[in-house]
N, C-alpha and C positions, 0 to 999 in steps of 0.2 A: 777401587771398585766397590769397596765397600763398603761407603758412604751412601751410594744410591741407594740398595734396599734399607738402610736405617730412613733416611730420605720419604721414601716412597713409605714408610708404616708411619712416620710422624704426620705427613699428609691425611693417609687414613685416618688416623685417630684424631684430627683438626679438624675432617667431618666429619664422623661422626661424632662429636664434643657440638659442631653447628648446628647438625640436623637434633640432636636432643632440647638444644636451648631453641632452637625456632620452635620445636613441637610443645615445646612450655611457656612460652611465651606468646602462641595464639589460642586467647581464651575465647573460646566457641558459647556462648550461652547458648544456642539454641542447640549445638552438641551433645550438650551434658544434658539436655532437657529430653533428648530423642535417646539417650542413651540410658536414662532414667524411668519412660516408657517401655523400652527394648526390656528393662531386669524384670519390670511387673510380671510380660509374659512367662508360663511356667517354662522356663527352658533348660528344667531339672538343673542338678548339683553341674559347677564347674570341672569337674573334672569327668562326669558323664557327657558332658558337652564337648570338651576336647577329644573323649575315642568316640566323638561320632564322628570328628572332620578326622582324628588321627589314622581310624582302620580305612579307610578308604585313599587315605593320603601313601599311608603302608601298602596295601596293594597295589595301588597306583603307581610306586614306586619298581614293583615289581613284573605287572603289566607290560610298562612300555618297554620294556628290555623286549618281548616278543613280538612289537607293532611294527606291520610291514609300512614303514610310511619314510620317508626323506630323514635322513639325519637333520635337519634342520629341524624340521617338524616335530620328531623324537626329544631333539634336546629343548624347544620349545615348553614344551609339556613339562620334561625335568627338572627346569628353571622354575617352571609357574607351583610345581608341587613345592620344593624347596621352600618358596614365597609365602604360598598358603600355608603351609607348615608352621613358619613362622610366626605368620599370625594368630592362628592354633594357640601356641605357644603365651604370645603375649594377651590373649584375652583372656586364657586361665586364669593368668597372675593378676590382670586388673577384675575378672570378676571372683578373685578369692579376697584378694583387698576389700572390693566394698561388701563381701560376707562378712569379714572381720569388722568394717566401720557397722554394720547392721543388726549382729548377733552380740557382740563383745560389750559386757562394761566401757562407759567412756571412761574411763578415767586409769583405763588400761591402755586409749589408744591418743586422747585427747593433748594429753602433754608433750607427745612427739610428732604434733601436726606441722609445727612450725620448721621441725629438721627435715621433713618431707614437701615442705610447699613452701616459697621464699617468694614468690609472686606479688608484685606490688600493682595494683589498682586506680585506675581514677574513677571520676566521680561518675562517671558518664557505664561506664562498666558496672559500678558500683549499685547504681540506679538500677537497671536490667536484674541483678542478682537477687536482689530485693524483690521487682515487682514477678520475677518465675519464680520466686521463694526456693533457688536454689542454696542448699545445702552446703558449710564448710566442706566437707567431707567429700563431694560431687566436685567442687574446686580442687581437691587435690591426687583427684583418680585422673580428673580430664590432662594435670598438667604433668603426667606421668608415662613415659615410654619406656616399657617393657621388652624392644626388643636391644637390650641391655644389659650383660652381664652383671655391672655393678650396679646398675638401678636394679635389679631383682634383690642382690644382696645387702645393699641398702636399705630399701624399703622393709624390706625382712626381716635382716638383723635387729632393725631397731626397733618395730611391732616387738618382736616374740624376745632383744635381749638377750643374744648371745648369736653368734656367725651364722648366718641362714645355711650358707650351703657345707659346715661343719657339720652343722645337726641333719642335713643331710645324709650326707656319704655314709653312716653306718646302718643308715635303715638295711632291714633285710623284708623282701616280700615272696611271698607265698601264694600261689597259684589259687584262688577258691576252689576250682573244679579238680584240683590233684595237688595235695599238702604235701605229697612225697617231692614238687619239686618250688624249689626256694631260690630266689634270686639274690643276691648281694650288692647293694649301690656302692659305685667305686669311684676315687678321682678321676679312672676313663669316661664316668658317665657326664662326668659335670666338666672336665673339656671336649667331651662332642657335643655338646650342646654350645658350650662358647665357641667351637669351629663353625658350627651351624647356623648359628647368628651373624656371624663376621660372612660366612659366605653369601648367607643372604643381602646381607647388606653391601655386596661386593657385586654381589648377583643386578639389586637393583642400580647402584649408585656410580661403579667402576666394573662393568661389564668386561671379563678377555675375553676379545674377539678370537684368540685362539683357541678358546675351551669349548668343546663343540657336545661333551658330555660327560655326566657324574660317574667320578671313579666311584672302585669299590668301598673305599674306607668313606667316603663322603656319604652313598647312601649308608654305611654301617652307623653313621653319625645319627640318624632316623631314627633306629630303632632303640640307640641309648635315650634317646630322647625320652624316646615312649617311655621308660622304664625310670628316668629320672624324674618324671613330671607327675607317676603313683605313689615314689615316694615324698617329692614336694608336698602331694598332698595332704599323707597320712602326717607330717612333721606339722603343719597349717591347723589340718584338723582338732590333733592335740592340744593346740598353743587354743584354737576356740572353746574344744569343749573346758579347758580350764578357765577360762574370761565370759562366760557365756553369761549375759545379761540376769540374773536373778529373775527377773520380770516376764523376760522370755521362755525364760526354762520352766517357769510357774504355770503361763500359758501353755505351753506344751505339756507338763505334767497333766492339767486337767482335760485337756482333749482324748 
């Protein structure tokens, strides 16, 4: 009998290993172009951007517990926050990557383009790349899915050069509006967020028809999130402001 769930998790992780190589292996030019346009707009810092979908995603969360509406309908919504969440999630991480290809010395990030992007090209691809004068660096955001435990830790590790989510887990953060109360990041935060990814992706891919709605520890899995992804940021932030362009910093010192 207990062959099957060993069984049934090697399946999962055969698709999910699929769905990452198909999402890297279709190269979008006109993608990376419209996604290129999307960073110009000011759409503030990456991580102000994530608690504008995250506080509403959190409430949301807690809303529907009181919604007189059909358990279907109920769990509908719970499924779809989960989702959205998710992608919350993964557009931090790809729009703090291309802050780091934008602000950072190259020659901080240029040498490990190749461990990050193994993509090979024909001519006809190659052509297009050229005439939208897209960017190495835009080739290797687009060939990159975030909503992956070890593609965050990969990608990350090997930028900043020593375990992404080690340098994690000790960060401690502190409330701005009340210093008396401080929070502590902990291995709990960083597997509820790998629970959260696997569910989502369980959510879209391998649906149970039996699960009609989100336990309690599942939405608890939310809220580490929220609190794992303050301190992803301040550990990211660091690793820039010490790589930060010479040229850029210069421009900004005279402003």
């Amino acid at each position: 009998m207990a062959a099957k769930p060993r069984r049934e998790e090697a399946d999962k992780k055969a698709l999910l290993e699929q769905e990452s190589v198909q999402y890297m292996n279709a190269v979008d030019i006109d993608r990376i172009a419209k996604y290129r346009q999307n960073r110009k707009s000011p759409a503030g810092a990456p991580l102000r951007a994530f608690y504008a979908q995250f506080d509403p995603w959190i409430s949301g969360a807690n809303e529907v517990k009181q919604l007189s509406v059909s358990p279907s309908t109920k769990w509908l919504i719970e499924r779809s926050l989960v989702i959205s969440g998710v992608t919350a999630i993964e557009v931090y991480f790809r729009d703090m990557l291309d802050v780091i290809f934008r602000t950072c010395r190259a020659d901080v990030f240029a040498p490990k383009l190749r461990e990050l992007h193994k993509e090979k090209y024909d001519i006809d691809e190659i052509v297009e790349i050229y005439q939208k004068q897209i960017n190495p660096c835009e080739l290797v955001l687009a060939g990159l899915s975030f909503q992956r435990m070890d593609t965050v830790e990969k990608v990350f590790s090997t930028l900043i050069g020593k375990p992404f989510w080690k340098s994690v887990v000790p960060v401690q953060v502190r409330l701005k509006d009340d210093h008396t109360k401080q929070f502590e990041v902990i291995d709990r935060h960083v597997k509820s967020l790998r629970s959260l990814l696997a569910l989502r992706h369980e959510l879209v891919h391998d649906p149970d028809k039996h699960k009609h709605k989100l336990t309690e520890e599942e939405i608890s899995w939310l809220y580490d999130a929220g609190l794992l992804m303050f301190a992803c940021d301040i550990v990211l932030n660091q690793f820039i402001a010490a790589n930060i362009d010479p040229e850029l910093k210069s421009q900004t010192t005279k402003r």
